[in-house]
C-alpha positions as a printed Julia matrix, in Angstrom:
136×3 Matrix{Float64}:
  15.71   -2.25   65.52
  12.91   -3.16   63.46
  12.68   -6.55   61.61
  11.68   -6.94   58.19
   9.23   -9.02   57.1
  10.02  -11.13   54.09
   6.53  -11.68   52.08
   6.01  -13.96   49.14
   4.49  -11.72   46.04
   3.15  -13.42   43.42
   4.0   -13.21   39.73
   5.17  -15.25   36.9
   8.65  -17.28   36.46
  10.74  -16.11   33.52
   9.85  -19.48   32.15
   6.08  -19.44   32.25
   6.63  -15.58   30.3
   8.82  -17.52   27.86
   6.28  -20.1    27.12
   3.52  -17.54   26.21
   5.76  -15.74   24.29
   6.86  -18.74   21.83
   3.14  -19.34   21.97
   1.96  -16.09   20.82
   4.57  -16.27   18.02
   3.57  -19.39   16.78
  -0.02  -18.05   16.65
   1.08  -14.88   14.25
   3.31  -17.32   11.95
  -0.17  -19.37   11.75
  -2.19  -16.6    10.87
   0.06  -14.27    8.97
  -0.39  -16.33    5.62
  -4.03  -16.08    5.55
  -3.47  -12.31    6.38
  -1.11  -11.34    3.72
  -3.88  -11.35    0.57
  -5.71   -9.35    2.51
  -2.92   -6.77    3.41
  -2.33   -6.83   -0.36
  -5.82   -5.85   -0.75
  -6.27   -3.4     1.17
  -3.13   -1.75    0.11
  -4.09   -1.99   -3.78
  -6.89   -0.08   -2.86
  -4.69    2.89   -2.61
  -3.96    2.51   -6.4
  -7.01    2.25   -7.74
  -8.28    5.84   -5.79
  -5.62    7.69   -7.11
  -5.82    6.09  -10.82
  -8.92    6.94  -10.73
  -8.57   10.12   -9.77
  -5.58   10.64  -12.12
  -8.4     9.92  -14.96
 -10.96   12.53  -13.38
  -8.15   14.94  -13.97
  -6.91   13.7   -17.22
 -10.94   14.08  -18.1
 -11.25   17.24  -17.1
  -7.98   18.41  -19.09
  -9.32   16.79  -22.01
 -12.45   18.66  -22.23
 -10.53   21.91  -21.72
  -7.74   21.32  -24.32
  -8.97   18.33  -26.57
  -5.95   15.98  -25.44
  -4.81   14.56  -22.82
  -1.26   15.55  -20.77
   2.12   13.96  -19.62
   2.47   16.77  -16.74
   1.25   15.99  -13.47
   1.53   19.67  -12.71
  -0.84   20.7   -15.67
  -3.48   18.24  -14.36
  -2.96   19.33  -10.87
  -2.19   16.02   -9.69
   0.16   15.89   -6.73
   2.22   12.56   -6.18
   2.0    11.89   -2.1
   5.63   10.88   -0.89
   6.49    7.36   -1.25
   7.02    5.4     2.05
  10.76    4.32    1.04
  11.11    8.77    0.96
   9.55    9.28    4.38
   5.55    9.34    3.35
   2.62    7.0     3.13
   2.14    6.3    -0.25
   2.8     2.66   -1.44
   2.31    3.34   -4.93
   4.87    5.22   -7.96
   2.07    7.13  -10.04
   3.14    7.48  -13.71
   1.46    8.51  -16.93
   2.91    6.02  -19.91
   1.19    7.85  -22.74
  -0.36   10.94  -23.64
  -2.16   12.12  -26.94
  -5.09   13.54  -28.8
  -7.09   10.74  -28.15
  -5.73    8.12  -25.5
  -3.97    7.96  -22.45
  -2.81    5.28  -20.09
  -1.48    5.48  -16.31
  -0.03    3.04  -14.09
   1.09    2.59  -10.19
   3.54    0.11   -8.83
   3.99   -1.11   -5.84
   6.98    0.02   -4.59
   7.29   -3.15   -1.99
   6.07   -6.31   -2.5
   3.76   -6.93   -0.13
   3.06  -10.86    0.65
   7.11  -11.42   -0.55
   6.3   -13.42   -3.66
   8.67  -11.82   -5.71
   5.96  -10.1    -7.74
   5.17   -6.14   -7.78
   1.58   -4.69   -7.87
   1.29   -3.11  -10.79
  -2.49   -1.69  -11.88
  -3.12    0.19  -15.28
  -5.61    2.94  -16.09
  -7.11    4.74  -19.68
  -9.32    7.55  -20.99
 -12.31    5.54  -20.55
 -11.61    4.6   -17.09
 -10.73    1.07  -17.68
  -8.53   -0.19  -14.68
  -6.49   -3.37  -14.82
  -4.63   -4.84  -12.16
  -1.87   -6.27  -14.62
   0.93   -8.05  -12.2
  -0.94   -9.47   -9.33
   0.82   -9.57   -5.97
């Protein structure tokens, strides 16, 4: 019969894994503060491209009809799925008012992002003036 030999590999204790792991948290709770503005940012960006393009189409309807529309499906503007309904959008696209001479669109944040209680909310109009009204 043969005898096994019993070697020594090395590798790291439970403990020392343990350690680096409470360290590495400690790290993201440190930096995720300072990230969340950014975050917010970045996803607010989102709003203003499709406001804007909301008022490209709105634009071109004007010029075609002389006054603005209501109907997303007579501007051709498709609202992407919303992230709590399975897609990626972060935004709720609405048009508030429509007329001969004036219209005004808005998106909210459907999550707040840096948990502040407040929503981002950003506003749109014929002449392409975009507002970020609730900050978040």
């Amino acid at each position: 019969m043969k005898k096994l030999k019993l070697t020594k590999v090395k590798a790291y204790t439970l403990s020392e894994l343990l350690v680096v792991l409470v360290i590495i948290g400690i790290l993201i709770l440190i930096a995720l503060p300072n990230l969340m503005p950014l975050i917010s940012r970045a996803k607010a960006t989102e709003a203003k491209m499709q406001l804007t393009h909301l008022q490209n189409l709105e634009k071109n309807y004007f010029y075609m009809y002389s006054k603005y529309s209501t109907d997303f499906n007579e501007l051709g503007f498709e609202q992407e799925k919303l992230v709590t309904e399975g897609g990626n959008a972060n935004y709720k696209i609405e048009i508030l008012e429509a007329s001969m001479t004036q219209f005004k669109a808005r998106a909210t944040a459907i999550a707040d992002f840096d948990g502040d209680g407040a929503f981002n909310l950003w506003e749109i109009d014929q002449d392409k003036k975009l507002v970020e009204v609730t900050k978040d």
